[in-house]
C-alpha positions as CSV (number, residue, x, y, z in Angstrom):
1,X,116.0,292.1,83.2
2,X,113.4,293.2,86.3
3,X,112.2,289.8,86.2
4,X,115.6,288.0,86.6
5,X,116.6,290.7,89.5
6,X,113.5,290.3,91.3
7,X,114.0,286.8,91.0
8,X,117.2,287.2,92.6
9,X,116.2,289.2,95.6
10,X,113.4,287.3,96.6
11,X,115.9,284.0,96.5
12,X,118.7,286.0,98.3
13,X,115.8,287.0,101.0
14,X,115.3,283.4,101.4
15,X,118.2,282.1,102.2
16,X,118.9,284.9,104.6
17,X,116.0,284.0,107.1
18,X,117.4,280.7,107.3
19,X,120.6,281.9,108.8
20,X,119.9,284.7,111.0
21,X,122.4,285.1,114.0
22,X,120.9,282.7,117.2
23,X,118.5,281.3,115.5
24,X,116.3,278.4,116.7
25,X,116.4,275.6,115.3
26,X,113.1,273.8,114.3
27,X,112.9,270.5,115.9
28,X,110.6,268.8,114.2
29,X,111.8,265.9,112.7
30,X,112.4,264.0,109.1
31,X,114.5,261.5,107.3
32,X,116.7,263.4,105.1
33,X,116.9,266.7,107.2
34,X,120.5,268.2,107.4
35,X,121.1,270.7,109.8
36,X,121.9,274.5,109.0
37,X,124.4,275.3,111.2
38,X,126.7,278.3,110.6
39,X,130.0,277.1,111.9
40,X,132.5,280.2,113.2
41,X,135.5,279.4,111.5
42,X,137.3,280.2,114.6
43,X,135.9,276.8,116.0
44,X,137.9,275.1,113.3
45,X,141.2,274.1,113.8
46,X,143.0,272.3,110.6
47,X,143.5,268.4,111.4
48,X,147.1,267.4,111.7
49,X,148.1,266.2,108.3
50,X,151.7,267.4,107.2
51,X,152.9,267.5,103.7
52,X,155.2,265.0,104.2
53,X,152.5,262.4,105.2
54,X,150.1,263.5,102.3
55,X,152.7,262.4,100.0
56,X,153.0,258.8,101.2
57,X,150.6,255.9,101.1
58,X,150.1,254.6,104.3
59,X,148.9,251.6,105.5
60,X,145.8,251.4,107.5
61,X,144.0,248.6,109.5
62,X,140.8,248.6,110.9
63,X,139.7,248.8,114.7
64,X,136.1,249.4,115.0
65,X,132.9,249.7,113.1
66,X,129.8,250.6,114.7
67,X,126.4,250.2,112.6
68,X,123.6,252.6,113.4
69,X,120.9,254.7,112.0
70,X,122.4,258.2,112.0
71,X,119.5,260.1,109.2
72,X,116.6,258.5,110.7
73,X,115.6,256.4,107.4
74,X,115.4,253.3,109.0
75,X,118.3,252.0,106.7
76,X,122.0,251.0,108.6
77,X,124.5,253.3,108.2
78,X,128.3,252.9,109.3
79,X,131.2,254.3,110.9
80,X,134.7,253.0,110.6
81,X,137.6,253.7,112.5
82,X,141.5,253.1,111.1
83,X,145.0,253.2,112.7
84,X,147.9,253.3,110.5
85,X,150.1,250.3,111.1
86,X,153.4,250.1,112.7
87,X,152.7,253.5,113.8
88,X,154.8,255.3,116.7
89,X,153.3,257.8,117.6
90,X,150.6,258.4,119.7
91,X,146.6,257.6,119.9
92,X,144.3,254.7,118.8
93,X,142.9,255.6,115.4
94,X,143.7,258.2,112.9
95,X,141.1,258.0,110.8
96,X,137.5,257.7,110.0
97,X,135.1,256.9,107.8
98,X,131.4,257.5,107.9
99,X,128.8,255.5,105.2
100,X,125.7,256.8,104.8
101,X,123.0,254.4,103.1
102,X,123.1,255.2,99.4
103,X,125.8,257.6,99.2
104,X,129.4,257.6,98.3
105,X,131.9,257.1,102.0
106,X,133.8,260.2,103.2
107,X,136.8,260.4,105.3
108,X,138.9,262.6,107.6
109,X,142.2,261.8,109.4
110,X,144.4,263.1,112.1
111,X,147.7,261.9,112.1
112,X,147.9,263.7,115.5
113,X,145.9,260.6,116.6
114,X,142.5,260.1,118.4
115,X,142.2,258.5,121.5
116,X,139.9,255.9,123.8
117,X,137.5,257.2,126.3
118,X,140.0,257.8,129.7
119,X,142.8,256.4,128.2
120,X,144.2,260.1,127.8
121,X,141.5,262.1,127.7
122,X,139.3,261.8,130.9
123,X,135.5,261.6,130.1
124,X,133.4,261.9,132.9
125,X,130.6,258.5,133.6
126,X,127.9,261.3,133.2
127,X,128.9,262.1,129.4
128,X,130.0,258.5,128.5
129,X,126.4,257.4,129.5
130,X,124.3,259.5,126.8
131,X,126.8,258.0,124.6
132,X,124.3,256.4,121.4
133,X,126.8,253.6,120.7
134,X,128.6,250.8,122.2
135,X,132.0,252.2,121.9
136,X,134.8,254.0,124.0
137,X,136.0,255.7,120.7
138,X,133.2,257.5,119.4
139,X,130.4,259.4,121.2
140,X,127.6,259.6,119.5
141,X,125.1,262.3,120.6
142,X,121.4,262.9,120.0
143,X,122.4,266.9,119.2
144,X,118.8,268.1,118.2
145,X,115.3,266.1,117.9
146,X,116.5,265.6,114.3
147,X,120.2,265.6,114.3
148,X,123.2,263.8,115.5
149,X,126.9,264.5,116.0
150,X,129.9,262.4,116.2
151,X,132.8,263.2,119.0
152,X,135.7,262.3,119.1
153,X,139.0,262.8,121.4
154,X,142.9,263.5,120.3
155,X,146.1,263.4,122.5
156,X,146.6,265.4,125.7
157,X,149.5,266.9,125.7
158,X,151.3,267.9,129.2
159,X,149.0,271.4,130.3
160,X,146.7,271.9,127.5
161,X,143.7,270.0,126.8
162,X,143.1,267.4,123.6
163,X,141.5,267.8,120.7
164,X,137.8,267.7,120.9
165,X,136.6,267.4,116.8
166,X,132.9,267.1,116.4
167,X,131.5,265.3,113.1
168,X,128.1,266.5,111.4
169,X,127.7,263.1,109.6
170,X,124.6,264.5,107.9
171,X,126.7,267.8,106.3
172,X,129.5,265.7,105.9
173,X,131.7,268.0,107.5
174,X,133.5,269.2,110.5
175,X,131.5,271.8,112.9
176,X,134.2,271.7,115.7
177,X,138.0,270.8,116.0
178,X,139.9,272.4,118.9
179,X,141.9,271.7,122.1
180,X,139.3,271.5,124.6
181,X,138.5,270.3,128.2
182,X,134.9,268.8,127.5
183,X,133.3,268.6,131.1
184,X,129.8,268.7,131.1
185,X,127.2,267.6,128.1
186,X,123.4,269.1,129.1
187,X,120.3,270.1,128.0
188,X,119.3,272.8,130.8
189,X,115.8,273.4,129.7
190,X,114.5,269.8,128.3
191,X,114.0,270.9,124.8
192,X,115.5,268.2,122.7
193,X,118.9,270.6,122.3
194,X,122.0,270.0,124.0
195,X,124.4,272.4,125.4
196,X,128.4,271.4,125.7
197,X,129.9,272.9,128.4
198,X,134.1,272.9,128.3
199,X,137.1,275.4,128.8
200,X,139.8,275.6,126.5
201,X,142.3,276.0,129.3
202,X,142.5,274.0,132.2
203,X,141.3,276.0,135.1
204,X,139.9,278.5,132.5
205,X,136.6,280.1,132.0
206,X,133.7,277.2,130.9
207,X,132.9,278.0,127.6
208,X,129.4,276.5,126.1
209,X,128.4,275.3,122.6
210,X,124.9,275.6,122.0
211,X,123.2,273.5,119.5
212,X,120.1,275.0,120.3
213,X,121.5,278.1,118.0
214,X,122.7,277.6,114.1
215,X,124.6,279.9,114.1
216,X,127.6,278.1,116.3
217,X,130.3,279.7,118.6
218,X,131.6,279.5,122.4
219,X,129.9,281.6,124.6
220,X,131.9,282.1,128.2
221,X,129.7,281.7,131.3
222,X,130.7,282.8,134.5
């Protein structure tokens, strides 16, 4: 019984040094790596899929796919974007899909909608140009030496900013997903780490999100 409790602590120790509140995360870099953030759940608004549409099987039809390397293996991986047909109400896509070489597709939709670069939601040309891919639907971002994120936009709706929901495709989940003014994407001290700078109301305080820490959350600046 000692055995199996010390057992216990020592894994439990483990797993809590790779957690610790702003932590730095290692950069060096390797194939198969996924990232350890620690996602406030406060940064994670639910996607807009009512009951109602849940229960019905809707049509989709594809708009884009964009092939690119986004684990570092050297083998293609994809990402698919969908728009349900006939559809009335606003944005360009509602759903995506992300592929990763060797292992079974994963998807999340918005029936809120997600929108093209400036067609709603103003990007400026600074963040549109460390965009990865060829595409004003998806920004791609080198997050970390060993780690990238997909971003993309929803509907801007009269005062209050649109939907910013950022994509681990590594995790396979969602680290961000909130209205949000994106303005500014950096990397202030040229380590490999970038820094989103945004406000989630217009005219508000700029809020950043660090990926240099794992352990995510907005932190106002003055």
């Amino acid at each position: 019984m000692k055995h199996y409790l010390s057992v216990f602590v020592s894994v439990f120790l483990l797993s809590c040094s790779t957690g610790t509140k702003n932590e730095q995360i290692s950069g060096a870099a390797t194939s198969n790596k996924k990232s350890i953030y620690v996602v406030d759940p406060e940064l994670v608004d639910e996607l807009f899929i009512v009951e109602s549409h849940n229960q019905q099987e809707y049509p989709f039809k594809e708009v884009e796919t964009q092939i690119v390397d986004l684990n570092e293996d050297g083998k293609d991986d994809k990402i698919t974007l969908f728009i349900i047909e006939n559809w009335g109400d606003p944005g360009n896509f509602q759903k995506i899909r992300v592929e990763l070489s060797g292992e079974e597709p994963y998807e999340f939709s918005n029936y809120g909608g997600w929108v093209t670069f400036n067609d709603n939601y103003s990007i400026s040309e600074e963040i549109v140009a460390k965009n990865q891919l060829e595409s004003q639907n998806i920004l791609l971002l080198n997050a970390t030496p060993n780690s990238k994120l997909i971003v993309l936009f929803g509907w801007v709706y009269a005062s209050e900013p649109g939907l910013v929901t950022i994509i681990d495709p590594l995790e396979r989940r969602i680290l961000f997903n909130k209205q949000w003014d994106l303005q500014q994407v950096t990397d202030i001290d040229s380590d490999g780490f970038l820094e989103l700078h945004g406000k989630s109301v217009f005219g508000g305080t700029t809020e950043v999100l660090d990926f240099g820490n794992s352990n995510l959350k907005l932190q106002k600046i003055n």
